[in-house]
mmJSON file of the N, C-alpha and C atoms, coordinates in Angstrom:
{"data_MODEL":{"atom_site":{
"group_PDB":["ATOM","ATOM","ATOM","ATOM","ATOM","ATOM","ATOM","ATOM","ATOM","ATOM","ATOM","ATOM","ATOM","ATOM","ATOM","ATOM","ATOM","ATOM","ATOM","ATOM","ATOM","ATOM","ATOM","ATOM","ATOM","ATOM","ATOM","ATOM","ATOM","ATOM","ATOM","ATOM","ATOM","ATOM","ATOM","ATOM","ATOM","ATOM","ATOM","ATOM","ATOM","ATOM","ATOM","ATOM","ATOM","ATOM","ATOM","ATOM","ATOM","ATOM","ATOM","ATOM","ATOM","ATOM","ATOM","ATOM","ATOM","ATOM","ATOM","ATOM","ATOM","ATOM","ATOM","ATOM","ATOM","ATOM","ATOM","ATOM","ATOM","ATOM","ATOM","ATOM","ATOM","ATOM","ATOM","ATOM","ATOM","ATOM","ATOM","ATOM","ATOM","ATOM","ATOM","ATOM","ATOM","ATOM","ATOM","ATOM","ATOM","ATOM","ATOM","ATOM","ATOM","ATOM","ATOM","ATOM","ATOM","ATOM","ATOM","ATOM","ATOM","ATOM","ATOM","ATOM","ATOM","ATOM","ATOM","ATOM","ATOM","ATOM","ATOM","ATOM","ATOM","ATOM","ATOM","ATOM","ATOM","ATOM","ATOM","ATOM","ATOM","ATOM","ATOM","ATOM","ATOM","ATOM","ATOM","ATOM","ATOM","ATOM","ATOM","ATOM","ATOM","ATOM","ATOM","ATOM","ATOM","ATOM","ATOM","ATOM","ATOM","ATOM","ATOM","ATOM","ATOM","ATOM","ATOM","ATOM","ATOM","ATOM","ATOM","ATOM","ATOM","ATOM","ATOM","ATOM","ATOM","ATOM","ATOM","ATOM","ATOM","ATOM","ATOM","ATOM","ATOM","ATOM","ATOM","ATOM","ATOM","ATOM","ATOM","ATOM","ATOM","ATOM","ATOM","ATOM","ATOM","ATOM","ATOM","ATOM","ATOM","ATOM","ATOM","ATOM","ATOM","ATOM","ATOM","ATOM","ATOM","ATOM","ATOM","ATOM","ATOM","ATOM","ATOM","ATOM","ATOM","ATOM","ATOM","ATOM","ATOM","ATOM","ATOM","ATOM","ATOM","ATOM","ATOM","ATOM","ATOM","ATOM","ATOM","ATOM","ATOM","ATOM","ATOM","ATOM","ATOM","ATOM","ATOM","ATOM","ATOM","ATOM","ATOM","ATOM","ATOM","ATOM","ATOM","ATOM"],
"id":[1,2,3,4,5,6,7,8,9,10,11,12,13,14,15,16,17,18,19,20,21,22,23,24,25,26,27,28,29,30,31,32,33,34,35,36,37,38,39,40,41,42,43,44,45,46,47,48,49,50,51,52,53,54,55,56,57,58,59,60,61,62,63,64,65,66,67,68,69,70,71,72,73,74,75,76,77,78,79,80,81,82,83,84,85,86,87,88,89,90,91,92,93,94,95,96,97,98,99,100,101,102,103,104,105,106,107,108,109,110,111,112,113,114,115,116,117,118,119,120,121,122,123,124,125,126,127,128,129,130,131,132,133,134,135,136,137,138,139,140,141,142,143,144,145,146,147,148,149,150,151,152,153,154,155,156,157,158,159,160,161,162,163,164,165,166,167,168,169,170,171,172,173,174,175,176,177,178,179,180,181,182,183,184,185,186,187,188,189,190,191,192,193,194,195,196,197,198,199,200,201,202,203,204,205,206,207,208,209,210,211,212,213,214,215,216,217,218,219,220,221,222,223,224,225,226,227,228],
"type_symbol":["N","C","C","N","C","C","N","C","C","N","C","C","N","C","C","N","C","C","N","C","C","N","C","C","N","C","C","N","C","C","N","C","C","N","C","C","N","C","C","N","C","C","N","C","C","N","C","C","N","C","C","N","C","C","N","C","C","N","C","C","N","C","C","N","C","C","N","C","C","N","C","C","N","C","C","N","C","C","N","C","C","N","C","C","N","C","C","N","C","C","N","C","C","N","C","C","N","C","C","N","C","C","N","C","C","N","C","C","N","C","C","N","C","C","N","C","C","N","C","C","N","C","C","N","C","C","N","C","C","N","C","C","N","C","C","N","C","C","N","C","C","N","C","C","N","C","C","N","C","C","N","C","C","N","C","C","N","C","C","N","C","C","N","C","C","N","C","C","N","C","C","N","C","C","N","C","C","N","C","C","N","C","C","N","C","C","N","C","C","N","C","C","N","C","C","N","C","C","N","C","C","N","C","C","N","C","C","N","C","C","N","C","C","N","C","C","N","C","C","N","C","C","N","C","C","N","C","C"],
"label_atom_id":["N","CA","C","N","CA","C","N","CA","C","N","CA","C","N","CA","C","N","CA","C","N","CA","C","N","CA","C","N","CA","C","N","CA","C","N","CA","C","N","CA","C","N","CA","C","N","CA","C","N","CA","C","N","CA","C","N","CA","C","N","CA","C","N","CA","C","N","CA","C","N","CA","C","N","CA","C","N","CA","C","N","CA","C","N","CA","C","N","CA","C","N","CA","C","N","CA","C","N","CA","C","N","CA","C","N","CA","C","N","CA","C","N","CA","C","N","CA","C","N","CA","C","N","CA","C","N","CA","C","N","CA","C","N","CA","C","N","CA","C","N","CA","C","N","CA","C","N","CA","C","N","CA","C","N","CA","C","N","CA","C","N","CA","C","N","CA","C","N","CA","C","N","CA","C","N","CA","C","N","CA","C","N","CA","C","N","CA","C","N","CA","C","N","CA","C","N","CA","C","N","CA","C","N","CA","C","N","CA","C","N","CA","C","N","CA","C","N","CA","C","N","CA","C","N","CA","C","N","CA","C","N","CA","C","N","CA","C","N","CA","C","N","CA","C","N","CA","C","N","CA","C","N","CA","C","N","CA","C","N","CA","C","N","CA","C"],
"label_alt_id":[null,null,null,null,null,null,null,null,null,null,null,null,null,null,null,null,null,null,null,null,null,null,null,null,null,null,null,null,null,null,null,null,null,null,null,null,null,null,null,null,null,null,null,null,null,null,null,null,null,null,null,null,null,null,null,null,null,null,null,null,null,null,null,null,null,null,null,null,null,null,null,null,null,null,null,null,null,null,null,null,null,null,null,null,null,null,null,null,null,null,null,null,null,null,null,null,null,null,null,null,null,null,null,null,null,null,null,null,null,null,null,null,null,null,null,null,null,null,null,null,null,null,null,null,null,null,null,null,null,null,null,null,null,null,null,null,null,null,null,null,null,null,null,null,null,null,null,null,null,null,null,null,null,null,null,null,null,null,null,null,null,null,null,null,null,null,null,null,null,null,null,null,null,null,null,null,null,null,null,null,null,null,null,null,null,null,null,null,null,null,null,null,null,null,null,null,null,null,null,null,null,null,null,null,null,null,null,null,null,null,null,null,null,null,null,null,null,null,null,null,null,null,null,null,null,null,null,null],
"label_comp_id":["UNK","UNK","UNK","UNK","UNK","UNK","UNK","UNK","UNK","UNK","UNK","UNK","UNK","UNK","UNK","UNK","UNK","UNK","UNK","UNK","UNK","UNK","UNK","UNK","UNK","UNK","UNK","UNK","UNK","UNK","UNK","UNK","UNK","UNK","UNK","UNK","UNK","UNK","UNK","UNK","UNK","UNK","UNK","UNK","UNK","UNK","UNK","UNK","UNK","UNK","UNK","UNK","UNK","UNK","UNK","UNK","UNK","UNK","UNK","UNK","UNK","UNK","UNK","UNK","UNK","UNK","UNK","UNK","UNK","UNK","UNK","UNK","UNK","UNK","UNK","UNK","UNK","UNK","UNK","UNK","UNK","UNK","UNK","UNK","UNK","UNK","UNK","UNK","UNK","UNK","UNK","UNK","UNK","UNK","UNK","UNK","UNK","UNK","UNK","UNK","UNK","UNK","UNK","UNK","UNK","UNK","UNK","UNK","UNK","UNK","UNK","UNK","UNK","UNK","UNK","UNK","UNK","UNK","UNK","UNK","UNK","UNK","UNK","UNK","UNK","UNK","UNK","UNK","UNK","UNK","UNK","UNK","UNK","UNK","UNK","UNK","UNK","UNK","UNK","UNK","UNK","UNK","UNK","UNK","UNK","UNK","UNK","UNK","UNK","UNK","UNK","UNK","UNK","UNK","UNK","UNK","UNK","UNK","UNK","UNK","UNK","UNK","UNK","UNK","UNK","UNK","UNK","UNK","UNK","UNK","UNK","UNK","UNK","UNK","UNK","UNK","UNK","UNK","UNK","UNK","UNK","UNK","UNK","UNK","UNK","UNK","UNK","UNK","UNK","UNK","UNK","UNK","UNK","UNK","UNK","UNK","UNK","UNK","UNK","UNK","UNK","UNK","UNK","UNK","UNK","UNK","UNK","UNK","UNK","UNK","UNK","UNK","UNK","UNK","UNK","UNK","UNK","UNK","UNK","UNK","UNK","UNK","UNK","UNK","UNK","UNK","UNK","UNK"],
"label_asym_id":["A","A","A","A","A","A","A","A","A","A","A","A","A","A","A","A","A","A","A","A","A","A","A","A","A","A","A","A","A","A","A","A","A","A","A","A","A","A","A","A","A","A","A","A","A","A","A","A","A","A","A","A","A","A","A","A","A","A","A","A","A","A","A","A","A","A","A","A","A","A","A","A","A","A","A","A","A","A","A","A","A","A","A","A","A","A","A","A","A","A","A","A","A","A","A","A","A","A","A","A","A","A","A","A","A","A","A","A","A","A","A","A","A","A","A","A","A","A","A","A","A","A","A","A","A","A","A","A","A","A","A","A","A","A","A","A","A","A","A","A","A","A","A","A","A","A","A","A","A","A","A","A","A","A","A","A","A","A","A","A","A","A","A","A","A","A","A","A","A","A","A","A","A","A","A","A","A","A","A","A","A","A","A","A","A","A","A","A","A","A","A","A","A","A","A","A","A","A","A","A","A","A","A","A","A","A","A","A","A","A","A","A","A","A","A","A","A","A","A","A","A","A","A","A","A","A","A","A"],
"label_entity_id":["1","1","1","1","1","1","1","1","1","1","1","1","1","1","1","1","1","1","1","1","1","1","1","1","1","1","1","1","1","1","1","1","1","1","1","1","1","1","1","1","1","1","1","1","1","1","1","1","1","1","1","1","1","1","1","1","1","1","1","1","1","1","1","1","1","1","1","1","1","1","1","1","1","1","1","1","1","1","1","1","1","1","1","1","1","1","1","1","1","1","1","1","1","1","1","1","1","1","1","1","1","1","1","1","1","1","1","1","1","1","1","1","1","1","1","1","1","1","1","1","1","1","1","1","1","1","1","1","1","1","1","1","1","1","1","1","1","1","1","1","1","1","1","1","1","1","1","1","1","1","1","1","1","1","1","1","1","1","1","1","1","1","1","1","1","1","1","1","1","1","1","1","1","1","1","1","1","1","1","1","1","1","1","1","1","1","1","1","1","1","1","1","1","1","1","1","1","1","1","1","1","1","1","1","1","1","1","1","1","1","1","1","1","1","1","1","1","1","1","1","1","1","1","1","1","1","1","1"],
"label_seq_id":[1,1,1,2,2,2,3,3,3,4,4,4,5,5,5,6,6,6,7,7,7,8,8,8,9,9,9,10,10,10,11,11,11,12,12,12,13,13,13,14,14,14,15,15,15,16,16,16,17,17,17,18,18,18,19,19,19,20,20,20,21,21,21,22,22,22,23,23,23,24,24,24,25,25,25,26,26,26,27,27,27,28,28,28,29,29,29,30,30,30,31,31,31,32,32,32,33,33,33,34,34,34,35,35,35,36,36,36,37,37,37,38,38,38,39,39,39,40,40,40,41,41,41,42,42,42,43,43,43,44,44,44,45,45,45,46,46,46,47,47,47,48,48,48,49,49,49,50,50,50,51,51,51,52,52,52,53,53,53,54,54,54,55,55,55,56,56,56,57,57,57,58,58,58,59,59,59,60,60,60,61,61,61,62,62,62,63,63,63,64,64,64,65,65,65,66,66,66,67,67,67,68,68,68,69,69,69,70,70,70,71,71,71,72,72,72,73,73,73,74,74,74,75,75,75,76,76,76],
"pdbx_PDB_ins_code":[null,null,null,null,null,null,null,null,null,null,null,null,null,null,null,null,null,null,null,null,null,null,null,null,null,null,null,null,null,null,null,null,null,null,null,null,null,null,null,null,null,null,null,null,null,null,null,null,null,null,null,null,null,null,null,null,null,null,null,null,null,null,null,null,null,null,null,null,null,null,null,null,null,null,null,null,null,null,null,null,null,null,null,null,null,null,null,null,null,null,null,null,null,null,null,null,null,null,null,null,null,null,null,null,null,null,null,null,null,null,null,null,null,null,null,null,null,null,null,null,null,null,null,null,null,null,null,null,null,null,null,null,null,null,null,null,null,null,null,null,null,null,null,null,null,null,null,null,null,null,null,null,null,null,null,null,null,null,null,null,null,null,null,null,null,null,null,null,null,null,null,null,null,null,null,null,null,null,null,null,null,null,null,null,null,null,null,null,null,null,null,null,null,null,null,null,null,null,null,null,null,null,null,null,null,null,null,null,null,null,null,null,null,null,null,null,null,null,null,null,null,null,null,null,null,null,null,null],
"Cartn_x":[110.163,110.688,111.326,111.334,111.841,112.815,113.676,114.889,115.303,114.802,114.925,116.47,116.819,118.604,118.436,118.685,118.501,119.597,119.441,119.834,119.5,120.756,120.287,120.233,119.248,118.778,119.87,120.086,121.424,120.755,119.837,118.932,117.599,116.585,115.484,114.714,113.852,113.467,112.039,111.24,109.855,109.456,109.216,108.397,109.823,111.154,111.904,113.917,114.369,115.146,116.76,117.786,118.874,119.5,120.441,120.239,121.838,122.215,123.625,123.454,124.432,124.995,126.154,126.878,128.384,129.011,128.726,129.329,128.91,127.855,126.877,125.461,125.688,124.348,123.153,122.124,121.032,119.79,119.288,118.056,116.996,115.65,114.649,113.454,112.265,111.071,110.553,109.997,109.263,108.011,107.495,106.227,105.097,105.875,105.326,104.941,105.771,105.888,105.651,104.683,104.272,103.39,102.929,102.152,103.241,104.178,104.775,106.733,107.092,107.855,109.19,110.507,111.404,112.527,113.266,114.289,115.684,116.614,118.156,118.647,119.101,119.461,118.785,117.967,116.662,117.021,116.634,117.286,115.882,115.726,114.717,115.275,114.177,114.768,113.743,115.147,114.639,114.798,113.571,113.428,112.871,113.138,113.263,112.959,113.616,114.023,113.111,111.68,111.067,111.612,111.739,111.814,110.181,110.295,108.995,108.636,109.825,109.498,110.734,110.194,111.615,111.874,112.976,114.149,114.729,114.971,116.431,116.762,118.203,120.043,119.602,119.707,119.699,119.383,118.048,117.412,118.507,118.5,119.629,120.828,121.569,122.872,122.427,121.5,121.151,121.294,120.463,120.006,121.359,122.143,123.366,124.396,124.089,124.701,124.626,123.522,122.604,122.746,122.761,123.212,125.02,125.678,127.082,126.877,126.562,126.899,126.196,125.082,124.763,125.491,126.08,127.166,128.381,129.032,130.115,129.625,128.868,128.171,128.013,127.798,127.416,128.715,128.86,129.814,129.923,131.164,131.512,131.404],
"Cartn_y":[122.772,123.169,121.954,121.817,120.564,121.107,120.221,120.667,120.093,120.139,119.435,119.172,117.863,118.036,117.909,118.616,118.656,116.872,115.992,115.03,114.415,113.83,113.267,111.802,111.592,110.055,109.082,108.158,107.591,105.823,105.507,104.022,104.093,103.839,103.754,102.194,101.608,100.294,100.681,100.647,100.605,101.882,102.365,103.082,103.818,102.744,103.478,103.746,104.336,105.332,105.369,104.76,105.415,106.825,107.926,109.102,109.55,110.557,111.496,112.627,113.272,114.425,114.221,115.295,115.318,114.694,113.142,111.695,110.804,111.562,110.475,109.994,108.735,108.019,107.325,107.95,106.82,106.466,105.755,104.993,106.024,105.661,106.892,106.397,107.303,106.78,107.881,107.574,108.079,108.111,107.71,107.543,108.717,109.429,110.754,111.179,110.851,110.998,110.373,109.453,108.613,108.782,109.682,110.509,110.807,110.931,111.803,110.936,110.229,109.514,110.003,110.509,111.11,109.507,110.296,108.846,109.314,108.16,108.312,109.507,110.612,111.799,112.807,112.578,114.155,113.782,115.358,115.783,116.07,116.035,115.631,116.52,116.864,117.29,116.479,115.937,114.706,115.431,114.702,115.062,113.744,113.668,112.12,110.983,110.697,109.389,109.142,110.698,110.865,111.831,111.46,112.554,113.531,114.866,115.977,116.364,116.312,117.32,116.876,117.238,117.257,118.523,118.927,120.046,120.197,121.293,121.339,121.258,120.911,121.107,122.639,123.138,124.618,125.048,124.606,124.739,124.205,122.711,121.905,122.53,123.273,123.822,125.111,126.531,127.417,126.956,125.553,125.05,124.852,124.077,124.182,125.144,125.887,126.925,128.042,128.071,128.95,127.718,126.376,126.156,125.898,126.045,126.33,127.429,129.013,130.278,130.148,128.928,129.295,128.526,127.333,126.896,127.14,128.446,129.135,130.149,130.681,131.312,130.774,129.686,129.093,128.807,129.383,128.657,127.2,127.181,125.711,125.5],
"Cartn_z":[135.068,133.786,133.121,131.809,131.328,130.141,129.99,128.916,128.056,126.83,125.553,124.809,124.333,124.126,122.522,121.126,119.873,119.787,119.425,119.006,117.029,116.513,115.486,115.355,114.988,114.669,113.697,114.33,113.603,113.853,113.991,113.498,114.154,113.973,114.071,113.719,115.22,114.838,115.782,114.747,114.897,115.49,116.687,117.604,118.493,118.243,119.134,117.876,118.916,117.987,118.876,117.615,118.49,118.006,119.415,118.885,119.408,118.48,119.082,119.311,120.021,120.484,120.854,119.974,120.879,121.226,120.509,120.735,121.746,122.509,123.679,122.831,122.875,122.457,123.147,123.069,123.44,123.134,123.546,122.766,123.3,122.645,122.803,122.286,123.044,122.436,121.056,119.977,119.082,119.468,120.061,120.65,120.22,120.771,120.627,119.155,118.237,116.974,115.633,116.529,115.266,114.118,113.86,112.944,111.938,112.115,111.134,111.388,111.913,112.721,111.59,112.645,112.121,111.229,110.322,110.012,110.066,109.615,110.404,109.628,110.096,109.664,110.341,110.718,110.915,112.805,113.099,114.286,115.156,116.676,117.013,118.4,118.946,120.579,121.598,122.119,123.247,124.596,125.239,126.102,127.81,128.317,129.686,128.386,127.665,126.758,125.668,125.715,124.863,123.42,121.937,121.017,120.929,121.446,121.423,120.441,119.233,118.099,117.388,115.93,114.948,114.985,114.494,114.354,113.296,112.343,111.734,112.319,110.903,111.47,111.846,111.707,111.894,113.314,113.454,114.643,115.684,115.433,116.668,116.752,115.388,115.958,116.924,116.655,117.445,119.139,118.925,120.348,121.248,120.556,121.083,120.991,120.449,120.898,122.126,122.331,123.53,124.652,124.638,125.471,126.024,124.918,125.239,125.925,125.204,126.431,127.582,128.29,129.711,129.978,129.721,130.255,130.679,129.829,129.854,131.094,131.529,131.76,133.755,133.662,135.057,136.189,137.017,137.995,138.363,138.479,138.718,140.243],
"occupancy":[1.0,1.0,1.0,1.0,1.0,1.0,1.0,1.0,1.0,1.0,1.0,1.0,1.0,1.0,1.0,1.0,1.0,1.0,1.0,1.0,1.0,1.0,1.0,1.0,1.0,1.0,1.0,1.0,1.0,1.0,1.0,1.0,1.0,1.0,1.0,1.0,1.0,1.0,1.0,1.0,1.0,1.0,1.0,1.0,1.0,1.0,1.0,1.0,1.0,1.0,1.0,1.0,1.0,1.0,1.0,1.0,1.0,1.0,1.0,1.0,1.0,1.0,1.0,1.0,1.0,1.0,1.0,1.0,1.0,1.0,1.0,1.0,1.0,1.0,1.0,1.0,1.0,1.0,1.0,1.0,1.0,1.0,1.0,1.0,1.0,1.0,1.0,1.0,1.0,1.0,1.0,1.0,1.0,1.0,1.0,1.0,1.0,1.0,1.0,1.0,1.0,1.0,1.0,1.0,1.0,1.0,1.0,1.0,1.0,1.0,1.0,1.0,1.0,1.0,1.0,1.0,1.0,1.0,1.0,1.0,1.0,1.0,1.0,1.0,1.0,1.0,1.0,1.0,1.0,1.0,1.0,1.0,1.0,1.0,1.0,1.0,1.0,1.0,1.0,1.0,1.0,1.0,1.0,1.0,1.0,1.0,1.0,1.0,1.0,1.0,1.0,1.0,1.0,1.0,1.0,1.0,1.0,1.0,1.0,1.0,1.0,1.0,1.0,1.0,1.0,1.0,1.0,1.0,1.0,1.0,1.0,1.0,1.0,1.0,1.0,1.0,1.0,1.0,1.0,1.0,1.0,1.0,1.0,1.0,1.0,1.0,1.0,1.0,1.0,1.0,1.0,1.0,1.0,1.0,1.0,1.0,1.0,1.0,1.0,1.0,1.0,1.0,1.0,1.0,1.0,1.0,1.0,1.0,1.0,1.0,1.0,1.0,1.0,1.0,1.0,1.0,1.0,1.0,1.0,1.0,1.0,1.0,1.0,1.0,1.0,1.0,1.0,1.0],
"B_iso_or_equiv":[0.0,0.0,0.0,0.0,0.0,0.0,0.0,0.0,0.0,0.0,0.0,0.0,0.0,0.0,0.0,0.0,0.0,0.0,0.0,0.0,0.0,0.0,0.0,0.0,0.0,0.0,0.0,0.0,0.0,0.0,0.0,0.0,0.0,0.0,0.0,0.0,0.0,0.0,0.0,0.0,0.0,0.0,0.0,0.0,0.0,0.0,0.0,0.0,0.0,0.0,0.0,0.0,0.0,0.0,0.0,0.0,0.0,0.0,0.0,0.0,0.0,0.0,0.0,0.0,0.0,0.0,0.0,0.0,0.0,0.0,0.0,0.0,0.0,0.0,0.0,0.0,0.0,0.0,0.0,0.0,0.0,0.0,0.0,0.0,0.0,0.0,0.0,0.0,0.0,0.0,0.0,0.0,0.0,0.0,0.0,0.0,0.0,0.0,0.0,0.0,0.0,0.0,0.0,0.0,0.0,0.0,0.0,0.0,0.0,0.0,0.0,0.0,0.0,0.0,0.0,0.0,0.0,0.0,0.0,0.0,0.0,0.0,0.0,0.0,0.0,0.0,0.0,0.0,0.0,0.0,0.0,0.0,0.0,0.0,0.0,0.0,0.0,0.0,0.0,0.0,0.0,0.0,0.0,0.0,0.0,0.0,0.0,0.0,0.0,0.0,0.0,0.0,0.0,0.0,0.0,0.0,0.0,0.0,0.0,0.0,0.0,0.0,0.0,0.0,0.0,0.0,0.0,0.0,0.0,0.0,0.0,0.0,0.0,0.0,0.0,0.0,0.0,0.0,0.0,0.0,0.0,0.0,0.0,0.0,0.0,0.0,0.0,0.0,0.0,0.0,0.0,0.0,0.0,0.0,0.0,0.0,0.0,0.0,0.0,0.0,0.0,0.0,0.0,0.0,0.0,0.0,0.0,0.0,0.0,0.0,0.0,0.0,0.0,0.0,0.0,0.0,0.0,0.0,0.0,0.0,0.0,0.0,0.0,0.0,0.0,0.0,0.0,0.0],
"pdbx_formal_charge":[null,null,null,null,null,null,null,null,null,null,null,null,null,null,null,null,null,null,null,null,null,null,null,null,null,null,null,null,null,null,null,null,null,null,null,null,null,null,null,null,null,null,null,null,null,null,null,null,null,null,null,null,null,null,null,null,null,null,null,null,null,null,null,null,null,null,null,null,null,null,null,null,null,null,null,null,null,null,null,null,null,null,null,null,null,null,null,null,null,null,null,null,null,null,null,null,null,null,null,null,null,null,null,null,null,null,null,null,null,null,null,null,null,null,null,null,null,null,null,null,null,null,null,null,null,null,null,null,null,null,null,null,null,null,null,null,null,null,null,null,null,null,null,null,null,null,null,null,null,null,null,null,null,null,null,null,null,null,null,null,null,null,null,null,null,null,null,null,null,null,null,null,null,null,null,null,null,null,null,null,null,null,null,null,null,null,null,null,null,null,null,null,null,null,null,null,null,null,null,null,null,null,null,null,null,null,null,null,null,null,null,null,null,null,null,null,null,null,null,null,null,null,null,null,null,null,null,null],
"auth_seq_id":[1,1,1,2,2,2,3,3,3,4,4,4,5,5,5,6,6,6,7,7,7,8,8,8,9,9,9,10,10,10,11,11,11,12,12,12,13,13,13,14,14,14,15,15,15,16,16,16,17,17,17,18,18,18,19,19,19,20,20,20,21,21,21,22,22,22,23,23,23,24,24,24,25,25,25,26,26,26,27,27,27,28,28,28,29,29,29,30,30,30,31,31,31,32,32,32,33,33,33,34,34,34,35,35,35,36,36,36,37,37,37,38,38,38,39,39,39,40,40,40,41,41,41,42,42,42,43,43,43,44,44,44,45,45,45,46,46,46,47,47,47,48,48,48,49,49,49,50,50,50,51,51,51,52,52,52,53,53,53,54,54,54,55,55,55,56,56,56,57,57,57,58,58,58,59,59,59,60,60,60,61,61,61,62,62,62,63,63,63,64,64,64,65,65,65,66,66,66,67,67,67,68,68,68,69,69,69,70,70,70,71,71,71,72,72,72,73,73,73,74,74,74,75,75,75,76,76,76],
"auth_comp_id":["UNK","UNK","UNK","UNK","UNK","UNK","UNK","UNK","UNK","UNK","UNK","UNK","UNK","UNK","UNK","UNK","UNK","UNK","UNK","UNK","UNK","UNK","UNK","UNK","UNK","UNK","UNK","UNK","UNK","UNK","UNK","UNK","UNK","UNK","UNK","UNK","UNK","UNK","UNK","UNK","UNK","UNK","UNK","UNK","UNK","UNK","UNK","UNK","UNK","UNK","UNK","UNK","UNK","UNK","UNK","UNK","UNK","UNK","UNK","UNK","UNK","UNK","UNK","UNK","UNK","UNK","UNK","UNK","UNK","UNK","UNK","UNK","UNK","UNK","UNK","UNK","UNK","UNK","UNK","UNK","UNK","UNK","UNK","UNK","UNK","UNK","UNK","UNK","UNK","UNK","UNK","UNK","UNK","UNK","UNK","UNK","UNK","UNK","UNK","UNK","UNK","UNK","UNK","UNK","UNK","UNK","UNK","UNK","UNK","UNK","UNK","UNK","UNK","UNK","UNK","UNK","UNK","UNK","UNK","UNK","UNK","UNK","UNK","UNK","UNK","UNK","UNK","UNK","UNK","UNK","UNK","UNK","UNK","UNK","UNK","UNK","UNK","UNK","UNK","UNK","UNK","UNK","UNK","UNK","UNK","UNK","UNK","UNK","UNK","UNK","UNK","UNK","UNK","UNK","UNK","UNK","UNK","UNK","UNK","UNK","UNK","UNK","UNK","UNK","UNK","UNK","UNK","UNK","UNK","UNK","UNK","UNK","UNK","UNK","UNK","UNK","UNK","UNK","UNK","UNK","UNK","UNK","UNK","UNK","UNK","UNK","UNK","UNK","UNK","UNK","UNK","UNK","UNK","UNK","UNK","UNK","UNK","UNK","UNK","UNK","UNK","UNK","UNK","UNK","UNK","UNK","UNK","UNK","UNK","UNK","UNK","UNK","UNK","UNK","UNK","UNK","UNK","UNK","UNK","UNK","UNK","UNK","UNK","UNK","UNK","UNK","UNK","UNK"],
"auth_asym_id":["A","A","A","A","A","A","A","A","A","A","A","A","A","A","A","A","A","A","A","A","A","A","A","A","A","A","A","A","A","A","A","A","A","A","A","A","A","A","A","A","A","A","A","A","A","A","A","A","A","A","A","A","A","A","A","A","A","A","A","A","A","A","A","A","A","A","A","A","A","A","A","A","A","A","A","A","A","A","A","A","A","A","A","A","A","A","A","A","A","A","A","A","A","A","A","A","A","A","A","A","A","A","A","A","A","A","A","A","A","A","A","A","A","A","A","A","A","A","A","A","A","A","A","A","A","A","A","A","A","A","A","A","A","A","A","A","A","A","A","A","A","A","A","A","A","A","A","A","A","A","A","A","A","A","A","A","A","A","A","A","A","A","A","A","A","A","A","A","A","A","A","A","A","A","A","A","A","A","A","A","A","A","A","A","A","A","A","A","A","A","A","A","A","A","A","A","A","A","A","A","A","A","A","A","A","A","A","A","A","A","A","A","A","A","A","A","A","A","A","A","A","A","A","A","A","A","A","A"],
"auth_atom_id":["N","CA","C","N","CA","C","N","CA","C","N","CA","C","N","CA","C","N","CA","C","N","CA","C","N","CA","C","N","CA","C","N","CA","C","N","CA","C","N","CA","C","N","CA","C","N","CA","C","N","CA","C","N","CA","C","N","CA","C","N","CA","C","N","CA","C","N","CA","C","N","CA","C","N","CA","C","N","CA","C","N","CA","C","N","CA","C","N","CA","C","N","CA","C","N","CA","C","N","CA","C","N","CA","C","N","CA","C","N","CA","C","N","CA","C","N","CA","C","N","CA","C","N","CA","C","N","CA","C","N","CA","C","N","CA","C","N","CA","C","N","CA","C","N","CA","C","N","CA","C","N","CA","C","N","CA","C","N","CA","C","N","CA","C","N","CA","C","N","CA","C","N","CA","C","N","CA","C","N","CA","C","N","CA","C","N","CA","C","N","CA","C","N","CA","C","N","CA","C","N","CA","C","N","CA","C","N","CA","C","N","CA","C","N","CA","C","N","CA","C","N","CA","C","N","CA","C","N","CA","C","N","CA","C","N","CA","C","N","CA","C","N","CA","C","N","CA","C","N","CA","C","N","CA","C","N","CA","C","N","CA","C","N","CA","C"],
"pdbx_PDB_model_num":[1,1,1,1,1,1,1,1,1,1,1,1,1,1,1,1,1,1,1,1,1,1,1,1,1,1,1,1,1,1,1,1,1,1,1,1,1,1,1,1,1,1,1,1,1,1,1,1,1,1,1,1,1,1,1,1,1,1,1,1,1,1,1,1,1,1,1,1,1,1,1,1,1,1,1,1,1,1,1,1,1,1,1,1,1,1,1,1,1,1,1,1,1,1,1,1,1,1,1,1,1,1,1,1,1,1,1,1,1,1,1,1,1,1,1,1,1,1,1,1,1,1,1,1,1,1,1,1,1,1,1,1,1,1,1,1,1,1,1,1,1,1,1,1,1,1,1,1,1,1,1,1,1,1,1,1,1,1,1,1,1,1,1,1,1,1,1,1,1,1,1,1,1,1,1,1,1,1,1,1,1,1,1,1,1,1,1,1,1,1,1,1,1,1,1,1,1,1,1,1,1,1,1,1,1,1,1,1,1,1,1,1,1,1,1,1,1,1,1,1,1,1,1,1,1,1,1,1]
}}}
């Protein structure tokens, strides 16, 4: 199973991309996305250091939200 993290694009250089969440940043491939290749603002769900897909804001807040309640949700 693989688990996509909604991130927004905050610089972009060529093919690769730096990205946030929640104040953790990291670099990433577009690779995947070069047909249509996202820019700094637009929200993307990354996945092993690949971006899979663009996203709304919309979409990315839902995403994090559903993953806040399994988190709340999981024993420590």
């Amino acid at each position: 199973m693989c688990l996509a993290i909604p991130m927004c694009i905050t610089a972009v250089d060529g093919l690769n991309a730096r990205c946030e969440a929640r104040g953790i940043y990291r670099d990433i491939s577009l690779f995947m996305l070069q047909d249509d290749l996202p820019v700094i603002g637009d929200f993307v769900m990354v996945s092993v250091g690949q971006a899979v897909r663009k996203v709304s804001p919309e979409d990315a807040r839902l995403s994090w939200e559903l993953y806040d309640l399994i988190l709340a949700e999981t024993p420590n």
